[in-house]
N, C-alpha and C positions, 0 to 999 in steps of 0.2 A: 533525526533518525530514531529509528525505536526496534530494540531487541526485545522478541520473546518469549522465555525461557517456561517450559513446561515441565516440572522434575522440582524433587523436594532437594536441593543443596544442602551439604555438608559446610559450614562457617565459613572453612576454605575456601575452597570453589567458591560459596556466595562475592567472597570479598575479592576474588580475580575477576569472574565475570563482572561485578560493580567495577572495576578498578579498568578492565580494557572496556567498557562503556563511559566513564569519566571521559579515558584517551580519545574515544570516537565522537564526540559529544553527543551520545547515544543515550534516549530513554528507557530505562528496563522494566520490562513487566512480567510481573511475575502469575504464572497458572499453577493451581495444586492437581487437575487431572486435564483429562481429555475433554470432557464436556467444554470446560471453563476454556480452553486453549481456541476450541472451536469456536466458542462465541467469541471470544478477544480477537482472533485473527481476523474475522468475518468484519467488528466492530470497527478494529484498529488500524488492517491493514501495516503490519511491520514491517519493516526493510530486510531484517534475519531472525529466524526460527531457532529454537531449541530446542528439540522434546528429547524424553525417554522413551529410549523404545519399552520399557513397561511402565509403560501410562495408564495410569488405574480409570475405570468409568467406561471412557471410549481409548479402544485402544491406536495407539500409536500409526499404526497401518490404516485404520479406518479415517483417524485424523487427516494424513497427509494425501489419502485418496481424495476425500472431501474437498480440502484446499486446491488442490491442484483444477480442481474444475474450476474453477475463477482464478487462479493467479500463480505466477513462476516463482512468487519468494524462497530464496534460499531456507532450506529446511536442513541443518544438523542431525541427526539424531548421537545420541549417546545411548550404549552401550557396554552392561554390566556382564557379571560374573553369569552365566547362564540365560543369556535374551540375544542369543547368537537368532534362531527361528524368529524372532521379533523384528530385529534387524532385518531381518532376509527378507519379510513382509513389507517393511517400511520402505525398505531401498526400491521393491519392487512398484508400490504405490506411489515413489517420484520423489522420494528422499536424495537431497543433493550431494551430503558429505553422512562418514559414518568416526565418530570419536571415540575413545576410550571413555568408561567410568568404572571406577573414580576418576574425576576429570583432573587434568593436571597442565599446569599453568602454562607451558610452551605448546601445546596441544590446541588449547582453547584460543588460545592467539594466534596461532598458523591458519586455525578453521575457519574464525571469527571474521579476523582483519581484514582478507581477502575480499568477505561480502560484504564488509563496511566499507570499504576503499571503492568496491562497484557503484553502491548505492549513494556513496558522495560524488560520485561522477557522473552518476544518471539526477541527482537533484542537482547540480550544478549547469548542467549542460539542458536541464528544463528551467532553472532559475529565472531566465529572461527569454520570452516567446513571442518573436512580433510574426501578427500575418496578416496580411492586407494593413490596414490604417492602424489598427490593433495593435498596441505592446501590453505582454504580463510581467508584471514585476512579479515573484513567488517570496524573495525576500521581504516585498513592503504592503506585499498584499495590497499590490494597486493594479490600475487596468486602464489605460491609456486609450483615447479614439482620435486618432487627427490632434495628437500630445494633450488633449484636456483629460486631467484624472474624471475617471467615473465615480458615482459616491454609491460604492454597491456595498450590502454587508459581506460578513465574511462568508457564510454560506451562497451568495448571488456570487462573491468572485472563486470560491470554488468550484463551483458550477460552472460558471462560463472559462476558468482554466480548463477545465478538463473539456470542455468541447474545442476550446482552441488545438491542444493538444491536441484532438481528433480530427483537426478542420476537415470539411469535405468526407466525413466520414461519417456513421450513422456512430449515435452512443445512446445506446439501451436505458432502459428504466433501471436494469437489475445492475447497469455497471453505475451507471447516478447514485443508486444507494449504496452502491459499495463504496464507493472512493467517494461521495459528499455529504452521504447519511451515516455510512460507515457500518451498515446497516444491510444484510439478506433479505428482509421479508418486507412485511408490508411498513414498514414504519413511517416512512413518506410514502403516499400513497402517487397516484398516476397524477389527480388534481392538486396535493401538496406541490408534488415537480412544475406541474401546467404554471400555478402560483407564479414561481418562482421565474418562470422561463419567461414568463410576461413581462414583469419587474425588470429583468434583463430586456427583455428586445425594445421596451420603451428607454433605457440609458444608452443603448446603440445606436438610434435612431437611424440613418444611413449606413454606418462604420461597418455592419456585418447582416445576414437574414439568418435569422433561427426559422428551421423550416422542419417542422415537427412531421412525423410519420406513424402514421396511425397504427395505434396497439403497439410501436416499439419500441419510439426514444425520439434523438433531436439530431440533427444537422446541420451545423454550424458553417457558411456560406461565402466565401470574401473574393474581393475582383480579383487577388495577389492569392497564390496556393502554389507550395504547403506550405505548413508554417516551419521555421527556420530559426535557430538559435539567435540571437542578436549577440557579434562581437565586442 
Protein backbone atom coordinates (compact mmCIF):
# COMPACT_ATOMS: atom_id res chain seq x y z
CA UNK A 1 0.00 0.00 0.00
CA UNK A 2 1.29 3.52 -0.43
CA UNK A 3 0.46 6.95 1.22
CA UNK A 4 0.74 10.27 -0.27
CA UNK A 5 1.32 13.08 1.60
CA UNK A 6 1.35 16.56 -0.09
CA UNK A 7 2.39 19.26 2.68
CA UNK A 8 5.90 20.30 3.98
CA UNK A 9 5.68 18.37 7.79
CA UNK A 10 6.92 19.61 10.87
CA UNK A 11 9.64 16.61 12.43
CA UNK A 12 6.59 15.58 14.41
CA UNK A 13 3.97 14.95 12.32
CA UNK A 14 6.87 13.51 9.77
CA UNK A 15 7.78 10.92 12.30
CA UNK A 16 3.85 9.94 13.17
CA UNK A 17 2.81 9.66 9.78
CA UNK A 18 6.37 7.45 9.03
CA UNK A 19 5.45 5.53 12.33
CA UNK A 20 1.40 4.66 11.39
CA UNK A 21 2.77 3.84 7.68
CA UNK A 22 5.47 1.38 9.34
CA UNK A 23 2.04 -0.16 11.26
CA UNK A 24 0.16 -0.35 7.87
CA UNK A 25 3.09 -1.68 5.90
CA UNK A 26 2.45 1.34 3.87
CA UNK A 27 4.94 3.21 1.45
CA UNK A 28 5.24 6.99 1.92
CA UNK A 29 5.79 9.47 -0.62
CA UNK A 30 6.35 12.46 -0.22
CA UNK A 31 5.09 15.87 -2.59
CA UNK A 32 6.48 19.46 -1.87
CA UNK A 33 3.38 21.08 -4.08
CA UNK A 34 0.43 20.54 -6.29
CA UNK A 35 2.10 20.00 -9.59
CA UNK A 36 4.46 17.21 -8.16
CA UNK A 37 1.27 15.53 -6.13
CA UNK A 38 -0.60 15.34 -9.52
CA UNK A 39 2.01 13.81 -11.32
CA UNK A 40 2.73 11.17 -8.38
CA UNK A 41 -0.87 10.24 -8.05
CA UNK A 42 -1.52 9.89 -11.83
CA UNK A 43 2.13 7.80 -11.86
CA UNK A 44 1.43 5.98 -8.58
CA UNK A 45 -1.77 5.39 -8.20
CA UNK A 46 -1.83 5.39 -3.97
CA UNK A 47 -4.29 3.68 -1.63
CA UNK A 48 -4.59 7.23 0.60
CA UNK A 49 -4.04 10.81 -0.02
CA UNK A 50 -2.73 13.70 2.06
CA UNK A 51 -2.67 17.28 0.93
CA UNK A 52 -2.77 20.66 2.26
CA UNK A 53 -5.38 22.44 1.53
CA UNK A 54 -2.74 25.43 0.81
CA UNK A 55 -0.94 23.64 -1.66
CA UNK A 56 1.44 25.88 -3.38
CA UNK A 57 1.70 25.64 -7.60
CA UNK A 58 -1.62 23.84 -8.13
CA UNK A 59 -3.98 24.40 -5.63
CA UNK A 60 -5.36 21.89 -3.42
CA UNK A 61 -9.09 22.20 -5.08
CA UNK A 62 -7.85 21.86 -8.45
CA UNK A 63 -5.67 18.76 -7.47
CA UNK A 64 -8.54 16.79 -6.16
CA UNK A 65 -10.94 17.93 -9.05
CA UNK A 66 -8.27 16.47 -11.44
CA UNK A 67 -7.94 13.10 -9.54
CA UNK A 68 -11.38 12.45 -9.11
CA UNK A 69 -11.96 12.00 -12.80
CA UNK A 70 -9.96 8.90 -12.92
CA UNK A 71 -10.26 7.45 -9.47
CA UNK A 72 -12.10 7.37 -5.69
CA UNK A 73 -8.76 7.23 -3.53
CA UNK A 74 -9.25 8.48 -0.27
CA UNK A 75 -8.18 12.10 -0.34
CA UNK A 76 -7.36 13.83 3.51
CA UNK A 77 -6.95 17.19 3.43
CA UNK A 78 -5.46 19.11 6.30
CA UNK A 79 -6.31 22.23 7.37
CA UNK A 80 -4.42 25.22 9.05
CA UNK A 81 -4.78 28.40 10.81
CA UNK A 82 -6.77 30.53 7.98
CA UNK A 83 -7.45 27.96 4.76
CA UNK A 84 -11.09 27.46 6.12
CA UNK A 85 -12.12 28.82 2.00
CA UNK A 86 -9.45 26.21 0.89
CA UNK A 87 -11.14 23.58 2.65
CA UNK A 88 -14.43 24.46 1.46
CA UNK A 89 -13.08 24.23 -2.20
CA UNK A 90 -11.37 21.01 -1.55
CA UNK A 91 -14.28 19.24 0.27
CA UNK A 92 -16.29 20.48 -2.71
CA UNK A 93 -13.92 19.10 -5.55
CA UNK A 94 -14.43 15.32 -3.76
CA UNK A 95 -12.24 15.57 -0.77
CA UNK A 96 -13.09 12.43 1.59
CA UNK A 97 -11.94 13.54 5.16
CA UNK A 98 -11.01 17.20 6.51
CA UNK A 99 -8.03 17.20 9.62
CA UNK A 100 -6.63 19.62 11.73
CA UNK A 101 -3.13 21.24 11.08
CA UNK A 102 -1.01 21.11 12.98
CA UNK A 103 -1.50 17.57 12.62
CA UNK A 104 -1.71 15.58 15.86
CA UNK A 105 -1.16 12.16 16.42
CA UNK A 106 -4.56 10.54 17.51
CA UNK A 107 -6.10 12.76 14.57
CA UNK A 108 -3.93 11.27 11.99
CA UNK A 109 -4.59 7.83 13.01
CA UNK A 110 -8.43 7.91 13.45
CA UNK A 111 -8.25 9.62 9.51
CA UNK A 112 -5.61 7.45 8.24
CA UNK A 113 -6.26 3.75 9.58
CA UNK A 114 -9.64 3.71 8.50
CA UNK A 115 -8.54 4.02 4.63
CA UNK A 116 -5.77 1.71 5.23
CA UNK A 117 -7.78 -1.05 6.83
CA UNK A 118 -10.29 -0.57 3.46
CA UNK A 119 -7.49 -0.71 1.13
CA UNK A 120 -6.09 -4.10 2.92
CA UNK A 121 -9.43 -5.53 2.37
CA UNK A 122 -9.86 -4.53 -1.25
CA UNK A 123 -6.07 -6.04 -2.02
CA UNK A 124 -6.72 -8.92 -0.15
CA UNK A 125 -10.08 -9.88 -1.49
CA UNK A 126 -8.37 -9.18 -5.30
CA UNK A 127 -5.21 -11.16 -4.04
CA UNK A 128 -6.44 -14.46 -5.68
CA UNK A 129 -8.81 -14.05 -8.93
CA UNK A 130 -9.73 -17.06 -10.79
CA UNK A 131 -12.17 -16.87 -13.84
CA UNK A 132 -12.96 -19.36 -16.23
CA UNK A 133 -9.54 -21.81 -16.42
CA UNK A 134 -7.58 -18.65 -15.10
CA UNK A 135 -6.20 -18.19 -11.60
CA UNK A 136 -4.01 -14.67 -10.46
CA UNK A 137 -1.93 -14.99 -7.79
CA UNK A 138 -1.33 -10.72 -6.89
CA UNK A 139 0.97 -12.04 -4.10
CA UNK A 140 3.43 -14.23 -6.40
CA UNK A 141 2.74 -12.44 -9.44
CA UNK A 142 1.89 -15.58 -11.16
CA UNK A 143 -1.13 -16.42 -13.57
CA UNK A 144 -2.33 -19.94 -13.93
CA UNK A 145 -4.27 -21.45 -17.16
CA UNK A 146 -5.59 -25.00 -16.76
CA UNK A 147 -2.89 -24.76 -13.15
CA UNK A 148 0.31 -24.38 -15.75
CA UNK A 149 2.02 -21.08 -14.55
CA UNK A 150 2.35 -18.64 -17.48
CA UNK A 151 6.03 -17.15 -17.90
CA UNK A 152 4.60 -13.46 -18.38
CA UNK A 153 6.70 -10.39 -17.27
CA UNK A 154 5.72 -8.38 -14.78
CA UNK A 155 4.25 -5.69 -16.83
CA UNK A 156 2.24 -8.83 -19.24
CA UNK A 157 0.85 -9.98 -15.63
CA UNK A 158 -0.28 -6.75 -14.75
CA UNK A 159 -1.96 -6.15 -17.75
CA UNK A 160 -3.69 -9.23 -17.93
CA UNK A 161 -4.80 -8.73 -13.92
CA UNK A 162 -6.40 -5.92 -14.56
CA UNK A 163 -8.42 -7.34 -17.58
CA UNK A 164 -9.33 -10.27 -15.48
CA UNK A 165 -10.35 -8.06 -12.84
CA UNK A 166 -12.62 -6.53 -15.76
CA UNK A 167 -13.43 -9.89 -17.29
CA UNK A 168 -16.29 -9.27 -19.91
CA UNK A 169 -15.76 -5.83 -19.62
CA UNK A 170 -14.28 -3.33 -21.91
CA UNK A 171 -10.72 -1.55 -20.29
CA UNK A 172 -9.66 1.56 -22.00
CA UNK A 173 -6.14 2.54 -23.26
CA UNK A 174 -6.30 5.51 -20.74
CA UNK A 175 -7.27 3.03 -17.70
CA UNK A 176 -3.95 0.41 -19.18
CA UNK A 177 -1.79 3.47 -18.54
CA UNK A 178 -3.05 4.39 -15.45
CA UNK A 179 -2.99 1.29 -13.44
CA UNK A 180 -0.06 -0.66 -15.67
CA UNK A 181 1.97 2.32 -17.15
CA UNK A 182 1.01 4.26 -14.08
CA UNK A 183 1.06 6.75 -16.54
CA UNK A 184 -1.89 9.71 -18.14
CA UNK A 185 -0.64 10.53 -21.48
CA UNK A 186 0.95 8.92 -24.10
CA UNK A 187 3.86 7.03 -22.44
CA UNK A 188 2.69 3.64 -23.72
CA UNK A 189 1.43 4.36 -26.80
CA UNK A 190 -1.91 2.36 -28.54
CA UNK A 191 0.96 -0.10 -30.45
CA UNK A 192 3.19 -0.22 -27.08
CA UNK A 193 -0.26 -1.90 -25.44
CA UNK A 194 -1.17 -3.94 -28.99
CA UNK A 195 2.72 -5.24 -28.21
CA UNK A 196 1.91 -6.37 -25.09
CA UNK A 197 -1.68 -7.77 -25.69
CA UNK A 198 -0.09 -10.01 -28.32
CA UNK A 199 2.52 -11.53 -26.03
CA UNK A 200 -0.37 -12.28 -23.73
CA UNK A 201 -3.01 -13.87 -26.14
CA UNK A 202 -0.13 -16.21 -27.41
CA UNK A 203 0.64 -17.54 -23.25
CA UNK A 204 -3.39 -17.99 -23.28
CA UNK A 205 -3.67 -19.91 -26.11
CA UNK A 206 -7.30 -21.51 -25.53
CA UNK A 207 -7.65 -20.32 -21.53
CA UNK A 208 -9.25 -16.94 -22.33
CA UNK A 209 -9.93 -14.38 -26.02
CA UNK A 210 -8.51 -10.81 -25.67
CA UNK A 211 -10.79 -9.22 -28.15
CA UNK A 212 -9.50 -5.78 -28.72
CA UNK A 213 -12.01 -2.78 -29.78
CA UNK A 214 -11.23 -0.53 -31.97
CA UNK A 215 -9.94 3.13 -30.78
CA UNK A 216 -10.70 1.91 -27.17
CA UNK A 217 -9.15 -0.79 -25.24
CA UNK A 218 -9.44 -4.70 -24.71
CA UNK A 219 -11.99 -7.36 -23.63
CA UNK A 220 -10.99 -10.00 -21.72
CA UNK A 221 -13.38 -13.30 -22.62
CA UNK A 222 -13.82 -16.76 -20.69
CA UNK A 223 -16.45 -19.70 -20.92
CA UNK A 224 -16.98 -19.19 -16.70
CA UNK A 225 -17.93 -15.18 -15.81
CA UNK A 226 -17.40 -13.05 -13.47
CA UNK A 227 -14.58 -13.46 -11.99
CA UNK A 228 -14.73 -14.36 -8.32
CA UNK A 229 -12.52 -14.40 -5.31
CA UNK A 230 -10.94 -17.96 -4.87
CA UNK A 231 -11.54 -19.17 -1.12
Amino acid sequence: MTLLVADELEPRAHHVVQQICAANVATLVWCADGAEALFQIGRLCPDVVLISAGLPVVAASDVIAAVRRYTSVPIAVAVGAGEVDHATRAMAAGATDVLGRPYRRHELQAILSPFFARAKARWDNEAMISVGALQVDSRAYQVRAGGTPLPLTVREFELLRLLVLHADQVVTHDQIRREVWRARDDVASANTIAVHIGRIRAHLDDAADLISVRGVGYRLTVALRPARAVE
